[in-house]
N, C-alpha and C positions, 0 to 999 in steps of 0.2 A: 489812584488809590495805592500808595505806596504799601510795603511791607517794611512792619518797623520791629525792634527788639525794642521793648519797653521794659526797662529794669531797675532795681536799686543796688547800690554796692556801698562792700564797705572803702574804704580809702584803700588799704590795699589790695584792691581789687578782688572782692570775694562777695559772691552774691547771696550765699549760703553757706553755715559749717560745714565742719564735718560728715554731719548727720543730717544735713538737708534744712538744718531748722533757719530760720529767718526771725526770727523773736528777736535777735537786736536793732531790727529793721524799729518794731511799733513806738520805741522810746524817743525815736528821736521827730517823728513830726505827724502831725495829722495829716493822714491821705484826703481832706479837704481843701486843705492849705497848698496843696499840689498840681501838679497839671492834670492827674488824673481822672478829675469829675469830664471835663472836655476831653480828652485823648480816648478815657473807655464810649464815648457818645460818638463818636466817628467812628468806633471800630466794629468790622462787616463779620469778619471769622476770626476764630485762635488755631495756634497750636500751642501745644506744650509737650516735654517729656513727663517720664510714667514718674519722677521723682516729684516733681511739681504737683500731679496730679493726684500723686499718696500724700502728699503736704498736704493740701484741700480737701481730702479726704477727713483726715484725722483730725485736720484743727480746725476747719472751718465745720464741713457737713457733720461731722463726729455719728456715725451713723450705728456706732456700738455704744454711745450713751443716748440718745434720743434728744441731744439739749442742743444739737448744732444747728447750723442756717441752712436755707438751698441754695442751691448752685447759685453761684452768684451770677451767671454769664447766662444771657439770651443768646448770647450769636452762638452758630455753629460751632464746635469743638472738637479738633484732632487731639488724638493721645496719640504720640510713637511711646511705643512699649514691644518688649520681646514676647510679653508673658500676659495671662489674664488679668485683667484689670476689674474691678468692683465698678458696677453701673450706679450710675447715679438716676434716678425716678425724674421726668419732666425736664432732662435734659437732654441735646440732641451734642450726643458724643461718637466719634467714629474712633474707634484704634487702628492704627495705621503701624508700619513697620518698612524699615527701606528709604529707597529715594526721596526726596523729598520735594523732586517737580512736579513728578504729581497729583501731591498732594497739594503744593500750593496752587496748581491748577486747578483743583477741585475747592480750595478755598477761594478764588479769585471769583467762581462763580457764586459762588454760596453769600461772599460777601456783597452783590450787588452793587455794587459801585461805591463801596464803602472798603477802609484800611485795613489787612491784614495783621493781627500781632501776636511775634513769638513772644509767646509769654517767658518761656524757660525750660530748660537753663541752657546754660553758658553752649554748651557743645552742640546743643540742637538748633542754635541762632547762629554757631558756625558750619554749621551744615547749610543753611540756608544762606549764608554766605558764600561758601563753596560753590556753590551750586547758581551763584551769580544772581539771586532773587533777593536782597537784601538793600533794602532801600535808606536805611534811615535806622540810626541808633539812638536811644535816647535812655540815659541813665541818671539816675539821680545818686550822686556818691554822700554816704553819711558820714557823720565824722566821728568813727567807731575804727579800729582795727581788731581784725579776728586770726590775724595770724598766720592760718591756714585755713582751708574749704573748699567751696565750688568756686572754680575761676568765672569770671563774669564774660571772659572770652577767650575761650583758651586756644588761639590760632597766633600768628604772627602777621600781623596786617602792618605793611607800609601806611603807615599814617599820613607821606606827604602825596602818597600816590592815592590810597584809596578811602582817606576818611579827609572830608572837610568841616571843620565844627563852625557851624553854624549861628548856635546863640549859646548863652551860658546866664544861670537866672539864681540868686540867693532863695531859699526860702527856708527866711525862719534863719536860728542857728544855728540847728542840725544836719542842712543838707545844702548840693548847689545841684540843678542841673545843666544836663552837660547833653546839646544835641549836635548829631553829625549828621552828615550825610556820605551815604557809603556811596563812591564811584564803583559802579560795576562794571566788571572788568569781563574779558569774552570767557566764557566758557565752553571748553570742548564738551561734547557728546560722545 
């Protein structure tokens, strides 16, 4: 059961603006047309940070107009966040803060013998990198640039030492993705 960063970016490497938004994300391909129908069916627990999970808030559940969805996620769900977070109704959400071993320890169980994924963002899948728990990256790059925003990984990772790419798949003419596999490297305690 690996732990994977599942994500989209734009070309130069930015997973989000600014301001967190992702809207240049929906124009360019149907989340049908992607691996995601199979990738979210394998996966056991989430994490995310508390930016990701005010995105979801606002544009998906919209819970100050009454017109949005429900949580989209059955599996378990960590928020890392400093600060109170708004609950979501019928979903099983824990806020967490800190380390991040053991929480994925706590998601390893949660997930049952099922995949791990950091949802987002960028810094919190390198924490989970850092931390030597980081299995498997898998990005889909669109063919959008934003200039500046959220890095999609804002560490400096030897590429020939610690990422091996895997496969790489067209879909569509809006995207390619692009999967690795992160060599994990020893981590002091």
């Amino acid at each position: 059961m690996p732990t994977q960063y599942y994500t989209a970016s734009s070309l130069d490497g930015f997973i989000a603006t600014e301001d967190d938004s992702i809207e240049w994300l929906f124009s360019l391909v149907d989340v049908n047309a992607t691996s995601y129908p199979q990738f979210i069916a394998d996966v056991g627990a989430l994490a995310m940070g508390s930016a990701t999970y005010e995105w979801m808030l606002k544009h998906v559940i919209k819970p100050t107009t009454g017109d949005g969805a429900s949580w989209p996620y059955t599996q378990p769900t960590w928020v890392f966040s400093s600060r109170a977070i708004e609950p979501i109704d019928r979903a099983e959400i824990h806020v967490v803060r800190g380390d991040v071993r053991p929480v994925h320890a706590a998601m390893t169980q949660a997930a049952a013998g099922k995949n791990l994924w950091i949802v987002g963002g960028g810094d919190l899948a390198g924490q989970f990198y850092d931390a030597g728990l980081l299995d498997e990256i898998i990005v889909q790059i669109g063919s959008v640039t934003l200039g500046r925003g959220k890095p999609l990984l804002p560490r400096r990772i030897d590429g020939a030492l610690a990422l091996r790419l895997t496969s790489v798949e067209r879909i569509g003419d809006g995207m390619a993705e692009l999967r690795y596999d992160v060599r994990r490297a020893e981590v002091s305690v």
